[in-house]
C-alpha positions in Angstrom: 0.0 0.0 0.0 1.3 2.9 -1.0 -1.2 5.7 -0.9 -0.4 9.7 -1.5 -0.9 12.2 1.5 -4.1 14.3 1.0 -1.9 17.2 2.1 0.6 17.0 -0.6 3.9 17.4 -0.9 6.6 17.6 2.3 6.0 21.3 3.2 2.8 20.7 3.4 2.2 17.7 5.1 4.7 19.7 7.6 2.6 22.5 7.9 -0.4 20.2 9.0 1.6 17.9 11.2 2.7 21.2 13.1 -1.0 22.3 13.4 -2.6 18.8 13.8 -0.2 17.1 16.4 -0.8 17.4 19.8 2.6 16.8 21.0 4.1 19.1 18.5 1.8 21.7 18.7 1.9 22.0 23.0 6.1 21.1 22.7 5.9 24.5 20.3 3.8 26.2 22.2 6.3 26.1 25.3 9.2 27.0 22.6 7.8 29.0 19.9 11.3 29.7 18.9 12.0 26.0 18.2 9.0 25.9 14.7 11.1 26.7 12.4 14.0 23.9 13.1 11.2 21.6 13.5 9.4 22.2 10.6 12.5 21.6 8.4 13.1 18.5 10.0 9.8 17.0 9.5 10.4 18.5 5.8 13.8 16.5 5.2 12.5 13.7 6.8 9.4 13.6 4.2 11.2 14.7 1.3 12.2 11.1 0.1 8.6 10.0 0.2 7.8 12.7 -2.0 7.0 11.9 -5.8 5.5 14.4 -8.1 4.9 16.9 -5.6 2.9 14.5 -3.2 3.9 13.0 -0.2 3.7 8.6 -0.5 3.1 6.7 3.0 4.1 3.2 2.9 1.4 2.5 4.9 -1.6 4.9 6.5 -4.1 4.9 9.5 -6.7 6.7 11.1 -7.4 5.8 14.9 -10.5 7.1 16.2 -12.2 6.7 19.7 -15.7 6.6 19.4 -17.5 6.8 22.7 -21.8 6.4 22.9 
């Protein structure tokens, strides 16, 4: 399985990680200063998965908690 991100390509499937991830986004909220060096980490670390401006998982989840 190889789907494509919906997001796109790395920068921004950074940009949503850094808005959608609660441990990211409270860590950057104690050290605003820190986004930028975090962002382009998550950025090099996606850019091999990315093919034709799009972002390839080699495998992808979604997790919810449903409570009734």
């Amino acid at each position: 399985m190889d789907p494509p991100h919906p997001a796109g390509n790395a920068e921004a499937v950074a940009d949503m990680t850094l808005e959608f991830n609660p441990l990211l986004v409270q860590g950057l909220q104690r050290e605003p200063t820190k986004r930028a060096a975090v962002r382009e980490a998550i950025v090099a670390a996606l850019l091999p998965l990315e093919r034709d401006g799009v972002v390839h998982l080699g495998a992808s989840a979604l997790i919810v908690t449903a409570r009734g």
